[in-house]
VOSE-655333 format. One line per 5 residues: number of its first residue (from 0); their letters; for each residue y, z, x of C-alpha. Coordinates in steps of 0.02 Angstrom, whole numbers, plus 50000, padded with zeros to 5 digits. Each point is the difference from the previous one (the first is absolute). Layout:
BEGIN
NUM) A) Y/Z/X; ... .
***
This chain:
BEGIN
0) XXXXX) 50244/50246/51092; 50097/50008/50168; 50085/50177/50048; 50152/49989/50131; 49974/50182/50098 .
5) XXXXX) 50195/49975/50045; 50076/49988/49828; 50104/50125/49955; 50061/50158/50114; 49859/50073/50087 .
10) XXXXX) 49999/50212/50017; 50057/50017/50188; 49882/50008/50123; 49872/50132/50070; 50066/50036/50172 .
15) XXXXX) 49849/50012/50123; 50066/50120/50156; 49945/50184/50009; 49833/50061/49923; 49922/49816/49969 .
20) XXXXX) 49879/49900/50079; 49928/49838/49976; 49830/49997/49948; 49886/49907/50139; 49883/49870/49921 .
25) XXXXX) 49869/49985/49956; 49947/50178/49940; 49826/50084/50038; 49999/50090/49849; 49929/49960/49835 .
30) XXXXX) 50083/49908/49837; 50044/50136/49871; 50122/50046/49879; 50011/50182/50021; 50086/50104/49910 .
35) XXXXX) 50090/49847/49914; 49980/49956/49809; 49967/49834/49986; 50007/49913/49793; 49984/49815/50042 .
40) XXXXX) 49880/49910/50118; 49943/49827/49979; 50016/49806/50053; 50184/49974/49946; 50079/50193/50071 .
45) XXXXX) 49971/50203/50062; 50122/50102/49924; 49985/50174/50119; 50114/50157/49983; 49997/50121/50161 .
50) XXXXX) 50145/50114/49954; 49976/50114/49829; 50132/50122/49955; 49917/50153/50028; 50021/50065/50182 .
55) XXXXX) 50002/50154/50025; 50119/49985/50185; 50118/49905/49900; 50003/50123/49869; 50035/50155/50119 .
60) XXXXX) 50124/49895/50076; 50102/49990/49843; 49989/50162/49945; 50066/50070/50157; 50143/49856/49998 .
65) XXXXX) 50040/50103/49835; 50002/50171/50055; 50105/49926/50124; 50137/49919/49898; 49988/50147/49870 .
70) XXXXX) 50030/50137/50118; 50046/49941/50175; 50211/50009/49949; 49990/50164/49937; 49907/50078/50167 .
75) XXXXX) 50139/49881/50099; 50126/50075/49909; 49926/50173/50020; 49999/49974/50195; 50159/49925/50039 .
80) XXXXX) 50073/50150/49904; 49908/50128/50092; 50056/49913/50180; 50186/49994/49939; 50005/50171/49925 .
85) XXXXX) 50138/50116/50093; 50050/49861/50104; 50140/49905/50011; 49950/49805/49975; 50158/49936/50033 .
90) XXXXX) 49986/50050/50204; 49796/49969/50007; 49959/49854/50061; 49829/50015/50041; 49965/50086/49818 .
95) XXXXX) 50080/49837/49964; 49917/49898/50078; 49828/50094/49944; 50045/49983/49819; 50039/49819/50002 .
100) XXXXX) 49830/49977/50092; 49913/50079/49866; 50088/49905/49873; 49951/49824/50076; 49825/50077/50001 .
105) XXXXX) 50005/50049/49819; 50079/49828/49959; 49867/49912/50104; 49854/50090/49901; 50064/49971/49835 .
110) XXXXX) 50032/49819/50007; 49806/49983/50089; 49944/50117/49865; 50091/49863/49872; 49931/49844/50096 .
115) XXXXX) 49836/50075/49990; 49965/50052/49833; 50108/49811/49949; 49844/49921/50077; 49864/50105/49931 .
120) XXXXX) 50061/50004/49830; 50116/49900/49934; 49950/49832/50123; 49878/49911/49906; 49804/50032/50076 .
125) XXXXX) 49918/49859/50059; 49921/49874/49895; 49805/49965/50049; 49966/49868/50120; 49943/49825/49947 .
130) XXXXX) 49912/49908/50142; 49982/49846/49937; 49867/49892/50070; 50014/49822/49913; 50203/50003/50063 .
135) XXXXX) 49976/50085/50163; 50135/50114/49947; 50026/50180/49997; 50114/50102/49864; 50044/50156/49978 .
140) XXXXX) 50177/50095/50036; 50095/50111/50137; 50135/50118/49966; 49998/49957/49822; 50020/49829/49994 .
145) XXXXX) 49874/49861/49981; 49938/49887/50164; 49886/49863/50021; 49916/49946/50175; 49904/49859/50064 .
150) XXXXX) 49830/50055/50045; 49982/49897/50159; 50166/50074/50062; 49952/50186/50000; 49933/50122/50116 .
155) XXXXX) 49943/50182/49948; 50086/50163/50090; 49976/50171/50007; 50153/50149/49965; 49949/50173/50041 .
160) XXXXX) 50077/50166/49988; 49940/50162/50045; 49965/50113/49876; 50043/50181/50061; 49919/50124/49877 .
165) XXXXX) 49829/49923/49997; 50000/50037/50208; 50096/49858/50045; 49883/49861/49922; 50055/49820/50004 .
170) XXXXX) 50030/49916/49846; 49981/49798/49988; 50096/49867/49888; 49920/49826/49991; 50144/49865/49988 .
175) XXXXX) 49998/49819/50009; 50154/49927/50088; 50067/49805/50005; 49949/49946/50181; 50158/49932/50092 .
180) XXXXX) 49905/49854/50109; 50179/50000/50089; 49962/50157/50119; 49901/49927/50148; 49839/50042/50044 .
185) XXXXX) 50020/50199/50058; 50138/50037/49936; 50029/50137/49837; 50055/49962/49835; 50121/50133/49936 .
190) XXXXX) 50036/49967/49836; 49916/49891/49861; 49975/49962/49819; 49860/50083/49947; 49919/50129/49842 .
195) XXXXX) 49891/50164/50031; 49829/49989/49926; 49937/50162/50032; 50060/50164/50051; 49956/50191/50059 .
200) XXXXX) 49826/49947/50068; 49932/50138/50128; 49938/49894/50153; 50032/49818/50039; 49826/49956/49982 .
205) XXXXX) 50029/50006/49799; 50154/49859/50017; 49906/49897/50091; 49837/50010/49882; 50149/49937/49879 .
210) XXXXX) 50055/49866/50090; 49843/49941/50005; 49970/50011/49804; 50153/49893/50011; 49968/49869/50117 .
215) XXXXX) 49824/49974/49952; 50078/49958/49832; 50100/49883/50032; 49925/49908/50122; 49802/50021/49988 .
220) XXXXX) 49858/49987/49864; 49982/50126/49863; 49844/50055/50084; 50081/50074/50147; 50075/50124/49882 .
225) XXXXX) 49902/50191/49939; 49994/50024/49816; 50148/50081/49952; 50046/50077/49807; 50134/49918/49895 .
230) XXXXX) 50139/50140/49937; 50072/49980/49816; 50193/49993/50039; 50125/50098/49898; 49973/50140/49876 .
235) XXXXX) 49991/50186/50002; 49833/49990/50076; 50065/49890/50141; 50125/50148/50041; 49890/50113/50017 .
240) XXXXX) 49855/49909/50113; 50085/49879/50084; 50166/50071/50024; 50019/50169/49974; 49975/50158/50125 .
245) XXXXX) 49794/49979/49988; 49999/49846/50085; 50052/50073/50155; 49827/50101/50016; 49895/49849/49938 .
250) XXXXX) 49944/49848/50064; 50044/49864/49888; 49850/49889/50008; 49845/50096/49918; 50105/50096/49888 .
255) XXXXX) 49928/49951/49830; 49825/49995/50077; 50019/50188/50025; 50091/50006/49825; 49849/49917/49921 .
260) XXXXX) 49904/50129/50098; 50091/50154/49941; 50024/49959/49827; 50185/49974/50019; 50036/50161/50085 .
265) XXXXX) 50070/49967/50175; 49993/50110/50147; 50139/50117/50038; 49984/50102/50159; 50050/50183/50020 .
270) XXXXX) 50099/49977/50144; 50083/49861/49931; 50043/50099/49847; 50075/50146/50112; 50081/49895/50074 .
275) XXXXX) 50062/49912/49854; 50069/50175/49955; 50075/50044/50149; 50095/49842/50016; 50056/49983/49814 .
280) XXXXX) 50160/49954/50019; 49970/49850/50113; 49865/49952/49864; 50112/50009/49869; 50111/49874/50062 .
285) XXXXX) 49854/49879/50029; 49954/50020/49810; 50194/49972/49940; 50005/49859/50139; 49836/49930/49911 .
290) XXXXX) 50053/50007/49837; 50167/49929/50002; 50031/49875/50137; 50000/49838/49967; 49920/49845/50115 .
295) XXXXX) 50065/49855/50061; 49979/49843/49887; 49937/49848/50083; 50061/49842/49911; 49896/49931/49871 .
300) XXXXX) 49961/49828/50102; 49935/50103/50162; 49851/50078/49862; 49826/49894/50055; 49918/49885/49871 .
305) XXXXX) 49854/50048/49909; 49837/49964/50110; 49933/49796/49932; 49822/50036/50087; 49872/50161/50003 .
310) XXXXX) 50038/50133/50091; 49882/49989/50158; 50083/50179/50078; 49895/50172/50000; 50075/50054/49869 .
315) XXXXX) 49937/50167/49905; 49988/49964/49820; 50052/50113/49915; 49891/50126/49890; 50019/50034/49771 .
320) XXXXX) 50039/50153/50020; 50120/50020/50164; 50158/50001/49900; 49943/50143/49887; 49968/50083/50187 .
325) XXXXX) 50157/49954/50073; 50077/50077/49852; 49900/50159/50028; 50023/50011/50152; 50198/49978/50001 .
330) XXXXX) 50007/50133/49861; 49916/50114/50114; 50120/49965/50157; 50136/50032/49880; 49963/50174/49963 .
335) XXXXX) 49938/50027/50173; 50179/49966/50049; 50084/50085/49859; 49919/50156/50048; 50001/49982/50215 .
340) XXXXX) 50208/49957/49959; 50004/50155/49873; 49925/50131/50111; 50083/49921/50124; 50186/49994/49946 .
345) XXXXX) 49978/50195/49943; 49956/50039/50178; 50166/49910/50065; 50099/50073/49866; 49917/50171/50041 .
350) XXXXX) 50019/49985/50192; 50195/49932/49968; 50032/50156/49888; 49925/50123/50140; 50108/49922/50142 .
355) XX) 50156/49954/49932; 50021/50128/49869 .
***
């Protein structure tokens, strides 16, 4: 079967000025898949997903986006009638001009708030990545719509952003970008077709360990690759591993190996659960977010055939009993959330009530 990458509208293009960089080839670092969950590798295709649900920064980002819209016209409101109170607005023009300011900054703020909680809510998430190796093609979607891109025509690229309240870390996206051969030798691309694979790594070193899991992949033998464990997709026990909060504080590879280890019962940290506390409103968000967004669809014809010869990857078999311990396990992260997000929203509710009332 033959798949034309240009059929059909393709989701516009990531624009590559500002806080992106290409990456410079080849990498020193090590193939590995990171914090990635990974439920297909063989001959015929690797089917990878980098970007889960549950982030917390996301999450915290949303929930101030709603204070914002909730309450940020009622304090305008209050101010602009405190600065035109005993004066006469009629003959004020800078009171004027201050209030109509504010209102372009109010109207500004609401319709970013709007944008921003349109694209982490209600825009489908991305589907997983297919990289398949038999067709040289890779699959997956961008601003929730589907694209397909030639292997050979792709380069990898880093986005970064600074992250403020963890003492101004960096955090790295891994995208792969359509090449345009047409920009001569020195020059910069600044926009291009292209999909994120992975985001919200700490450190470039981990994208680039990625890229590597990638490349080696598609272009080198199966024994270039570590051993890396298969992840049942879908399911309640899904959501809570593989795409819930707890993934965040977990390494993805090695995860049932210290299930199997603990008899199901996975390993919260204290801080993590203060944390989880203190930030419960942000974490909330990330469980709605989790629960009811829906992913992007690829078309049926872009799916990879079954494999026709043995599997010759390091593949992890997996174990009789792991799904009973997945199951455990995801039961346990349940209630460990229901009652960090309980204790948690009483605090809020507590601290709101002492403030404001």
């Amino acid at each position: 079967m033959i798949i034309d990458v240009n059929k059909g509208k393709r989701p516009s293009p990531l624009k590559l000025t500002g806080l992106c960089e290409e990456v410079g080839l080849p990498v020193r670092e090590a193939p590995h898949a990171g914090g990635a969950v990974i439920t297909r590798m063989d001959g015929e295709a690797l089917i990878l997903d980098g970007q889960p649900q549950g982030s917390f920064v996301v999450g915290m980002g949303l929930a101030f986006q709603f204070v914002a819209i909730i309450f940020l016209p009622y304090m305008t409101i209050a101010l602009l009638e405190k600065i035109f109170s005993g004066n006469e607005v009629g003959t004020d023009w800078v009171l004027l001009s201050i209030s109509f300011f504010i209102a372009l900054c109010v109207v500004g703020w609401l319709a970013f708030s709007l944008y921003m909680i349109y694209l982490a809510i209600f825009l489908p998430s991305p589907s997983p990545v297919i990289f398949n190796r038999r067709l040289g093609l890779v699959m997956g979607s961008h601003k929730g719509k589907p694209i397909a891109l030639e292997w050979r025509k792709i380069k990898p690229v880093l986005f970064h952003s600074l992250n403020l309240s963890a003492g101004a870390q960096r955090h790295y996206s891994l995208a792969l970008v359509e090449r345009d051969d047409k920009i001569e030798k020195g020059g910069k691309q600044k926009k291009g077709y292209g999909l994120l694979v992975s985001m919200g790594y700490y450190g470039w070193a981990n994208c680039h360990a990625m890229w590597e899991f990638i490349r080696c992949y598609m272009e080198d033998k199966p024994e270039s690759l570590p051993e890396v464990e298969l992840s049942p997709s879908g399911g309640f026990e899904a959501k809570m591993l593989d795409e819930g909060p707890y993934w965040e504080f977990h390494v993805r590879q090695g995860l049932m190996a210290d299930l199997r280890y603990r008899n199901g019962r996975p390993k919260f940290n204290y801080w993590v659960s203060l944390f989880m506390v203190l930030g419960a409103p942000g974490f909330l968000v990330n469980v709605f977010r989790m629960l009811t967004r829906r992913r992007v669809q690829l078309p049926w014809e872009w799916l990879p055939a079954e494999p026709s010869e043995p599997n010759t990857y390091h593949v992890r078999p997996a174990q009789p009993g792991d799904l009973a311990i997945r199951t455990k396990a995801a039961r346990y992260i349940a209630l460990w959330m229901a009652v960090c997000l309980g204790f948690g929203m009483l605090f809020w509710i507590w601290l709101v009530r002492l403030i404001a009332f």
